[in-house]
C-alpha positions in Angstrom: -41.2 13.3 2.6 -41.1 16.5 0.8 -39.9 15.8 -2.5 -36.4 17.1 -4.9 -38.2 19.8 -7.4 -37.4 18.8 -11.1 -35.1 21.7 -11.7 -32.3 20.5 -9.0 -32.3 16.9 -10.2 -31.7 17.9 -13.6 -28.5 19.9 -12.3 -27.6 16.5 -10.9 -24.9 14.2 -13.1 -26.8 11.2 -13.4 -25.7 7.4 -14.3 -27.0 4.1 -14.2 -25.4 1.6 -11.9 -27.2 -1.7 -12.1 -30.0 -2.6 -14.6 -32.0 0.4 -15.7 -31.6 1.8 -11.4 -30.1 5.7 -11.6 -28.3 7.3 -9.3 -27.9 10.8 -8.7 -24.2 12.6 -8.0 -24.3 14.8 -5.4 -21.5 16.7 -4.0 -19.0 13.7 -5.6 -21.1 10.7 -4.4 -23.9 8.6 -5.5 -27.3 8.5 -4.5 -30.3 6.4 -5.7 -32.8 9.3 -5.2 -34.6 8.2 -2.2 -31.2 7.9 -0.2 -30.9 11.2 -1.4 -33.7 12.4 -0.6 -34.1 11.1 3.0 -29.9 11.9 3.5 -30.8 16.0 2.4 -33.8 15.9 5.1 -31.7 14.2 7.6 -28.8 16.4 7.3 -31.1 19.2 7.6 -33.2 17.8 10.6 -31.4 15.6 12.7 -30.0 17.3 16.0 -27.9 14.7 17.6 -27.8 14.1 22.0 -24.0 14.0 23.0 -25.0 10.6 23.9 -26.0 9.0 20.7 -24.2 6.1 18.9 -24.1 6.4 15.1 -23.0 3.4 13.0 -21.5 4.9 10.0 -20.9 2.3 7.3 -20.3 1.9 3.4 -23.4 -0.5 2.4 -22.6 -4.2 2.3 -19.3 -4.0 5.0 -21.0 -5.5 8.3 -23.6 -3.1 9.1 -25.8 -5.4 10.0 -23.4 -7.6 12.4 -22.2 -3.8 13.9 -25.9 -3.0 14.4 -26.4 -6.6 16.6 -23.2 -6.2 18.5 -23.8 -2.4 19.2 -27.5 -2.7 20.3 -26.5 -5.6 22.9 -24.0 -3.8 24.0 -25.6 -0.7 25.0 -28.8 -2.1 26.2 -28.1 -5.0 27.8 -31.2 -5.9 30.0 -33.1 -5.8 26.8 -30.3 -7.5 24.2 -32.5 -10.5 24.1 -34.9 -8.9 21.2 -32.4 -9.4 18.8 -33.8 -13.1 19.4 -37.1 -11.4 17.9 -36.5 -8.1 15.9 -34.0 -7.3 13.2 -31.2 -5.6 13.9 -32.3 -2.7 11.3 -35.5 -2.2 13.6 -33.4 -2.2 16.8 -30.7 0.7 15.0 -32.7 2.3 12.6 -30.7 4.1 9.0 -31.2 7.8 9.4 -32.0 8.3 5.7 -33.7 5.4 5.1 -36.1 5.1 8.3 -36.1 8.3 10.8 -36.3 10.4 7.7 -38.3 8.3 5.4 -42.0 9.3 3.8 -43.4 6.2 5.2 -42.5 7.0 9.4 -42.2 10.8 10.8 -39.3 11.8 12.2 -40.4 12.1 15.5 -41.7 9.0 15.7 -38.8 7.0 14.7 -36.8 9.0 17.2 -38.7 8.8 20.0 -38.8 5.2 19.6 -36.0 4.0 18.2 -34.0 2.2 21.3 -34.9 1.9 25.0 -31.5 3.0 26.5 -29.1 4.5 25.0 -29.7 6.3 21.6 -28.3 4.6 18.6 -28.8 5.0 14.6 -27.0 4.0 11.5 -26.4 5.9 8.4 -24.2 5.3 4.9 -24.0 9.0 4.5 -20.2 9.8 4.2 -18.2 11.9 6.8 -18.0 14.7 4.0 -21.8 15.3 4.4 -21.8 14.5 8.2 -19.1 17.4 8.5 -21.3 20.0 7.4 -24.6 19.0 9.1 -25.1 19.3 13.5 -23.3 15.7 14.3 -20.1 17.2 13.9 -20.1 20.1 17.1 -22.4 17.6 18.7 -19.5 15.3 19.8 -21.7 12.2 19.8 -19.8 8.8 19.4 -19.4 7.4 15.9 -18.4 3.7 15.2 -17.2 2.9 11.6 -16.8 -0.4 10.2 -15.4 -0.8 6.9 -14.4 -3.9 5.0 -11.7 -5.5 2.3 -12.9 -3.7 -1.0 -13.6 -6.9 -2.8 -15.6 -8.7 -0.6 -17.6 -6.2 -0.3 -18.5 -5.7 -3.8 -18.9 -9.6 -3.3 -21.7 -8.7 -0.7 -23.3 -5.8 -2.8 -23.3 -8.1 -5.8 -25.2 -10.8 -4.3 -27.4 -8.4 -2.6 -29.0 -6.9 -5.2 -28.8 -10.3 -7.1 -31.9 -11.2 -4.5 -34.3 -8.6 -6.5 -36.8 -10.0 -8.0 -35.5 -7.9 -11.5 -32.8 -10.5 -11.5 -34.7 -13.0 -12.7 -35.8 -11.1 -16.0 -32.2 -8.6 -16.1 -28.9 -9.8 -14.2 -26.7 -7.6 -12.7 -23.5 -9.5 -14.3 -20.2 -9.6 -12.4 -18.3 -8.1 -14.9 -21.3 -4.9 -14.5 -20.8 -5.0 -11.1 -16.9 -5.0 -11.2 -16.9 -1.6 -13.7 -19.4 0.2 -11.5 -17.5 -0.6 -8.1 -14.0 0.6 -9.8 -16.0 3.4 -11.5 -17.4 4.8 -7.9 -20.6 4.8 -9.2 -22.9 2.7 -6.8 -24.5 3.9 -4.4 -22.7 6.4 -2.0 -19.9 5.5 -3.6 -17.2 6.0 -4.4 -16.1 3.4 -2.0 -12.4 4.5 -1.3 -13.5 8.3 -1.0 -16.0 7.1 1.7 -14.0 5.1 3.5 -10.6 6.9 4.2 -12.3 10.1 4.9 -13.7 8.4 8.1 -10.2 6.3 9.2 -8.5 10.4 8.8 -11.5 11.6 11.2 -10.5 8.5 13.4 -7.1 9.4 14.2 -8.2 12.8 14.6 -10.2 12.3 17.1 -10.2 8.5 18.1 -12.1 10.0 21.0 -15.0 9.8 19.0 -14.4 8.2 16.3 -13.9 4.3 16.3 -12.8 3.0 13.4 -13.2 -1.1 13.0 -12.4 -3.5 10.1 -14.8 -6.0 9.5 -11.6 -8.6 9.3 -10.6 -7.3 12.8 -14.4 -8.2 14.3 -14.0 -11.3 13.0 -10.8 -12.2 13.5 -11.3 -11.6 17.0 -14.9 -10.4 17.9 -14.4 -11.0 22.1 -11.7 -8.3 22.5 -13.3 -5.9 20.0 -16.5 -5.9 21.8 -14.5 -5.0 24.4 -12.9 -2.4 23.2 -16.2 -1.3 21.9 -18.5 -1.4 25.5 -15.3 0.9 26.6 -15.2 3.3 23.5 -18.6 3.7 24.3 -18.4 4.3 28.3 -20.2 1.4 29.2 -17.0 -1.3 29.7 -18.1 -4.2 31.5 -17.7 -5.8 34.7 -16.8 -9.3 34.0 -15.8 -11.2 31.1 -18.5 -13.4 30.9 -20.7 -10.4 29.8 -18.4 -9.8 27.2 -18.8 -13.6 26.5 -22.4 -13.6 26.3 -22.6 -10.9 23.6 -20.4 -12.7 21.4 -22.6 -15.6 21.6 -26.1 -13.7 21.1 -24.4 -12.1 18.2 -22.9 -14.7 16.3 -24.0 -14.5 12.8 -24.7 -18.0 12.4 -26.8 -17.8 15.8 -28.6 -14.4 14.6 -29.6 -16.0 10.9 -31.4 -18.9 12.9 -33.7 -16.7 14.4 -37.2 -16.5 12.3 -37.2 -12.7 11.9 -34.5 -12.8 10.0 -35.6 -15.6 8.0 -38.3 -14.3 6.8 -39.2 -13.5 3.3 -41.9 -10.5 4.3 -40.4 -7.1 2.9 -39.5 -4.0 5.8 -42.2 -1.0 5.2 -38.9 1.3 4.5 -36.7 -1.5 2.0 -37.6 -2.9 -1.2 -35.7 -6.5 -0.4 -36.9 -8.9 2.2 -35.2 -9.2 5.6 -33.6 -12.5 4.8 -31.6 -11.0 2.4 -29.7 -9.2 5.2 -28.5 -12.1 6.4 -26.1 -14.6 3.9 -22.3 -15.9 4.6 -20.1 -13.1 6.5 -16.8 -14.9 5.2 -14.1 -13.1 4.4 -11.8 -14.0 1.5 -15.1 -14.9 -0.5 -14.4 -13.3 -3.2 -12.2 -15.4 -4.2 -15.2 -17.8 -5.1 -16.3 -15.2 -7.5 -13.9 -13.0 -9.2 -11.5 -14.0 -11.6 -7.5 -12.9 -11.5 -7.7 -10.1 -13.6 -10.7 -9.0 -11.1 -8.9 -9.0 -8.6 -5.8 -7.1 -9.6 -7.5 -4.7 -10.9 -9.5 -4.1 -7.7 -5.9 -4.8 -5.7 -4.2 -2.0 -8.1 -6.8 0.7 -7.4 -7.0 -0.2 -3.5 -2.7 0.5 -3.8 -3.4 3.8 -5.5 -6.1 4.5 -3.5 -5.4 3.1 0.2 -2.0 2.5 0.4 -1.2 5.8 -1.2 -2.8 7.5 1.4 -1.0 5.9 4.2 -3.6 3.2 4.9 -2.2 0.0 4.4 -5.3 -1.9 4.0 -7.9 -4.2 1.1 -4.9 -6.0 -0.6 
């Protein structure tokens, strides 16, 4: 990948976020500088087919659950390798893996899914706007999720580095960052309603999903899913089987994702991908004044948009 020259990143406001890890501000959000490398040379590069599937996600909200259900599907007579591939390797992240330094573009393209065409990304619609997905009317499927389980999620994620053994990332840390907007791709509320507003503007093409809403009642979404994306099914017992294959107790069974060897394109193992999915977890973790500080900015912030959602 070709390299940011010295004299932009210097332009760049620049914070740490967790430990001594930078990220990079960009057009108001945060990047750890690979991501924004690989999401410059994506934006740049990528030409989406009217046919593709993008999930767009903010990290640690379900991606990985979305990826499963979205893969089986829309490739149904080969859904049975998520009994034997992770789902990152069956959708790969545009500027993480099609645009990495590690895989060419064309590769990763070519062989990304058998049927229909389907990648992920945690770039934020205010990117994706100004890049070719926008006129190329392919589908987009965003799932977003209550604000403090999913700094619950991030938390605990990067807690599996190795790092944390010498450093921490503390709660309280993680709690100032979140609220601050300064992880990456944050800021979280910025990302988020920019793609519900896209959503109702053209629902179309835009499918906006709750991680509460999967859960709470995964059958009918999938449903509502296969038809969002043209493919509805024929019986109910297809809609069934999905379910089933892409339960996320089932899925963290399976010894691909239960293995501790590291993806070429990530820096954690694939286990790490995989831990509870409950919602309401938070509440295992953050203490009242937390959580009313997270509830008071999700008011300002959500409800003060018209979104009545994270509280």
């Amino acid at each position: 990948m070709e390299k940011l020259d010295d004299e932009f990143l210097s332009s760049l406001p620049k914070q740490k976020w967790c430990r001594d890890d930078l990220v990079y501000q960009f057009d108001g959000f945060w990047f750890r500088l690979p991501y924004l490398e690989g999401t410059l040379k994506f934006l740049k590069n990528f030409h989406p087919l009217s046919s593709d599937v993008i999930i767009a996600s903010f990290p640690k909200t379900g991606t990985t659950w979305l990826k499963s259900l979205l893969f089986a599907i829309t490739n149904r007579s080969s859904k049975d390798s998520l009994n034997s591939t992770n789902p990152h390797d069956l959708v790969p992240t545009l500027e993480l893996q099609v645009y990495s330094s590690d895989e060419t573009a064309d590769e990763a393209l070519e062989s990304s899914n058998g049927n229909a065409r389907i990648f992920s990304t945690h770039v934020p619609y205010q990117f994706l706007s100004k890049s070719a997905i926008h006129p190329s009317e392919c589908r987009i499927v965003y799932v977003t999720r209550n604000p403090k389980d999913t700094l619950i999620s991030l938390w605990h994620f990067v807690e599996k580095s190795q790092m944390s053994v010498i450093k921490p990332w503390t709660i309280e840390e993680a709690v100032d960052r979140f609220c601050d907007g300064v992880v990456p791709y944050g800021p979280y509320y910025d990302h988020v309603l920019r793609f519900q507003k896209e959503s109702l503007e053209r629902p179309k093409k835009v499918y906006f999903v709750s991680y509460e809403e999967l859960k709470n009642d995964t059958k009918n979404q999938v449903k509502k899913l296969a038809e969002f994306l043209g493919c509805p099914f024929d019986k109910e017992e297809e809609a069934e089987e999905i379910v089933k294959l892409c339960d996320i107790q089932t899925l963290k069974k399976h010894e691909v994702n239960r293995s501790s060897d590291f993806p070429k394109w990530f820096e954690l193992p694939y286990n790490s991908f995989f831990r509870q999915g409950e919602v309401g977890d938070y509440k295992n973790y953050l203490n009242s004044q937390m959580i009313q500080r997270i509830d008071d900015m999700t008011k300002d912030k959500f409800h003060g948009a018209g979104f009545m959602f994270g509280v």
